[in-house]
ChimeraX commands (.cxc) that place a marker at each C-alpha (Angstrom):
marker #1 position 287.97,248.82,-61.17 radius 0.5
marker #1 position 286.84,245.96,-63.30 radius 0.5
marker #1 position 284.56,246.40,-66.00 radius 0.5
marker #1 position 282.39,243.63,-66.38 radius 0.5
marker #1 position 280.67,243.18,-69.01 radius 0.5
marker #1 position 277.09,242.14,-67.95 radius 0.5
marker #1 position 277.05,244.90,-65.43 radius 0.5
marker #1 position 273.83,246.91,-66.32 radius 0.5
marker #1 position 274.70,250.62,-67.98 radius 0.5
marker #1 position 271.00,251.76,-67.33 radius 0.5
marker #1 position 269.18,249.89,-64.66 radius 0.5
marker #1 position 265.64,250.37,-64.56 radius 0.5
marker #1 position 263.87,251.54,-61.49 radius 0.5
marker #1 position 260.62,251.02,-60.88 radius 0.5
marker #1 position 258.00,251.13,-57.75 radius 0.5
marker #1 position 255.42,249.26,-56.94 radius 0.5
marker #1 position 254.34,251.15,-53.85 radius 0.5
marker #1 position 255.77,254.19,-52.74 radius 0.5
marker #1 position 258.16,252.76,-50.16 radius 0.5
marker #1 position 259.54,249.80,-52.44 radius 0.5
marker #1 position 261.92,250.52,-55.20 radius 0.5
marker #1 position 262.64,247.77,-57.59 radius 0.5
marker #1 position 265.88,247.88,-59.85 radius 0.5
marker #1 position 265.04,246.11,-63.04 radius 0.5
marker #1 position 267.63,245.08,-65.65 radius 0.5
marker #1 position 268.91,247.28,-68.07 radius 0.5
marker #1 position 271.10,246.73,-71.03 radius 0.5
marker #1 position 274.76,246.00,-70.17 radius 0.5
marker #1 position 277.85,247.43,-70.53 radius 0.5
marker #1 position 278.56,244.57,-73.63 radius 0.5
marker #1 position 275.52,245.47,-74.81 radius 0.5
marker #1 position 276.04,249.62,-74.95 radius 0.5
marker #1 position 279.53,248.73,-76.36 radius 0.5
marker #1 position 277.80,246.96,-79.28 radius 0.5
marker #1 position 275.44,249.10,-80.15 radius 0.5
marker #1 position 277.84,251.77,-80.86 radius 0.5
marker #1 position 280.44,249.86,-82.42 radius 0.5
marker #1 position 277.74,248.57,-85.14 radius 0.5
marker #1 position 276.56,251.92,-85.40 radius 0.5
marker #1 position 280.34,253.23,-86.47 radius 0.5
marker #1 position 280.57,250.09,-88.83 radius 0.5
marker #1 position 277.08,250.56,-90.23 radius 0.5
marker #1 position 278.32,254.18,-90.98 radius 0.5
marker #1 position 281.85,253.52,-92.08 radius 0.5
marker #1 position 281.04,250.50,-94.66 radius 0.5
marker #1 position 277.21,251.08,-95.05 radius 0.5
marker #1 position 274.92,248.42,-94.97 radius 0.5
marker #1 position 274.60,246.07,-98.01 radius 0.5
marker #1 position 277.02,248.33,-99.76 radius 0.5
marker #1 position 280.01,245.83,-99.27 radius 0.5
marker #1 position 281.01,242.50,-98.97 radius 0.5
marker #1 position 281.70,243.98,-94.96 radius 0.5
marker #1 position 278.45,245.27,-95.03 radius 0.5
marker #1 position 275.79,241.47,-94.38 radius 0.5
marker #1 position 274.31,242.20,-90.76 radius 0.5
marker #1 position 275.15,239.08,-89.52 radius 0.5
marker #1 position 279.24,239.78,-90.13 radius 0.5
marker #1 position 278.59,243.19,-88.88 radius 0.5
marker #1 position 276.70,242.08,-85.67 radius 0.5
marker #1 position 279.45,239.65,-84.88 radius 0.5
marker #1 position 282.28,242.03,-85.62 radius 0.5
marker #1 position 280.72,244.74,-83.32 radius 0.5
marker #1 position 280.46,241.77,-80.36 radius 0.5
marker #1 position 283.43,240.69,-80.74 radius 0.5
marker #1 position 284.91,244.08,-80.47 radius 0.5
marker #1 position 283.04,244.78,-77.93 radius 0.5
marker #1 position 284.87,242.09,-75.89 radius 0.5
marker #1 position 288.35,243.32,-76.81 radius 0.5
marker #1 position 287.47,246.47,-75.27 radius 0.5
marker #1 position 286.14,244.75,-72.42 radius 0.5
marker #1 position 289.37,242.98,-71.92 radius 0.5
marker #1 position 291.78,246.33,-72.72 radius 0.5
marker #1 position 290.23,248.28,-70.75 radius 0.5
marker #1 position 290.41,245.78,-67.37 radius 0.5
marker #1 position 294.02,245.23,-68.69 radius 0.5
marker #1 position 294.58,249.53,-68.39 radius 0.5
marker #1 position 292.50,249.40,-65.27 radius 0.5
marker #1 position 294.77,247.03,-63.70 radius 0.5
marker #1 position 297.96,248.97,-64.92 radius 0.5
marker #1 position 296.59,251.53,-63.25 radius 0.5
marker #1 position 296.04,249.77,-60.16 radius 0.5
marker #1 position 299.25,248.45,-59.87 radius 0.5
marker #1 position 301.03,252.16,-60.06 radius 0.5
marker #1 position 298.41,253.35,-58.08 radius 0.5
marker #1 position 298.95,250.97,-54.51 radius 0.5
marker #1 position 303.02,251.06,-55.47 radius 0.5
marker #1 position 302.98,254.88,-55.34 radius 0.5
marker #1 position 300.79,254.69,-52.43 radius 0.5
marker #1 position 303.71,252.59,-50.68 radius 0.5
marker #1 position 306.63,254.90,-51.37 radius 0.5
marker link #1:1,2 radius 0.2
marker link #1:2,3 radius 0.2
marker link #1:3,4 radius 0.2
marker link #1:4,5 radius 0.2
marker link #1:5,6 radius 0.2
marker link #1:6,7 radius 0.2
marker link #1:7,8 radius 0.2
marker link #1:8,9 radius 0.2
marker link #1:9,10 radius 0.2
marker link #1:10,11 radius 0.2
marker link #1:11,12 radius 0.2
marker link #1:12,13 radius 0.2
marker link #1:13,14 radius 0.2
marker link #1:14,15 radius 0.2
marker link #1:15,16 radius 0.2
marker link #1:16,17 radius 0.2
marker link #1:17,18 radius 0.2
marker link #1:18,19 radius 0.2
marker link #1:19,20 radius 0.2
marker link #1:20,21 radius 0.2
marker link #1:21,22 radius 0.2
marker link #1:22,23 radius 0.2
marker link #1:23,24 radius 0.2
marker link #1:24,25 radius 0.2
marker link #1:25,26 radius 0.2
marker link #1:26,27 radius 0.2
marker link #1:27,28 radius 0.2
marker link #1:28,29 radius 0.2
marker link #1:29,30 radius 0.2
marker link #1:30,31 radius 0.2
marker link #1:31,32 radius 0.2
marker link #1:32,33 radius 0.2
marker link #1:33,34 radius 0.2
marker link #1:34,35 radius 0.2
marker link #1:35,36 radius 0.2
marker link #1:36,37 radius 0.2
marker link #1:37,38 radius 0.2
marker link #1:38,39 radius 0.2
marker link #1:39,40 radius 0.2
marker link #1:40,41 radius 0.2
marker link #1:41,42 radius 0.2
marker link #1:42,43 radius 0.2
marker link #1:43,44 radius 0.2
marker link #1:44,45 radius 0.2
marker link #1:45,46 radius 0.2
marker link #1:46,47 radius 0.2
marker link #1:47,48 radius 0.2
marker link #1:48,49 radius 0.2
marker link #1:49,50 radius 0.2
marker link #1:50,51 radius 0.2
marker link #1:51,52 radius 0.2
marker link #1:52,53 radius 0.2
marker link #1:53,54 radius 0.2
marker link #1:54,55 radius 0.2
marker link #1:55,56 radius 0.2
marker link #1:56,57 radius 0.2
marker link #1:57,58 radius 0.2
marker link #1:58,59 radius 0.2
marker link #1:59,60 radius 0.2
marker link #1:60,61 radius 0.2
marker link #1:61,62 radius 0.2
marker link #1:62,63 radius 0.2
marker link #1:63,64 radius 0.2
marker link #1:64,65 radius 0.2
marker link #1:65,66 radius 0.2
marker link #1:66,67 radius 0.2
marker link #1:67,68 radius 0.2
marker link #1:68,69 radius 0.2
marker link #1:69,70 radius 0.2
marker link #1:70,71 radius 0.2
marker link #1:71,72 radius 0.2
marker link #1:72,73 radius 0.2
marker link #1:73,74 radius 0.2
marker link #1:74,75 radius 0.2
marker link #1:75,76 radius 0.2
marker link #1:76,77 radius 0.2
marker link #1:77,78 radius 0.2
marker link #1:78,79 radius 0.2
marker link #1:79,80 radius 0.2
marker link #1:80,81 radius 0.2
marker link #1:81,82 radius 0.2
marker link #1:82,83 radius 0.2
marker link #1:83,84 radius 0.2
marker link #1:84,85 radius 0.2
marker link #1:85,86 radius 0.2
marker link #1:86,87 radius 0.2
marker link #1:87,88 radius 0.2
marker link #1:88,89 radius 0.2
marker link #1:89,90 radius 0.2
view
């Protein structure tokens, strides 16, 4: 399974009348991923306590990481994938 990483983590659902369900958008997956990564960086460095520490270097940091786990985790998923249908075949 690909992870991608505008899929939403939390869609929203809402109803304007009691037969129609609406999904809204919620944050992503990139998004989620963010958040907690600048949360751990925010904790590990503090903020303004370091050279690390200006929000703009941590918000880019925790994106970019974000992406990397984006991309390692498709790259395990596919591993997977690939042992999965081969085993399948024997």
């Amino acid at each position: 399974m690909t992870v991608k990483a505008n899929d939403n983590i939390y869609p929203l659902y809402k109803r304007e009348a009691p037969e129609e369900w609406q999904v809204t958008n919620g944050m992503t997956k990139r998004e989620h991923f963010a958040i907690m990564i600048m949360q751990g960086l925010i904790a590990h460095h503090g903020y303004g306590e370091s050279h690390f520490a200006r929000g703009q270097e941590i918000a880019r940091w925790s994106v970019h990481l974000a992406d990397a786990l984006i991309d390692e985790l498709n790259r395990h998923n596919q591993s997977d994938e690939s042992n999965l249908s081969s085993t399948h075949q024997n």
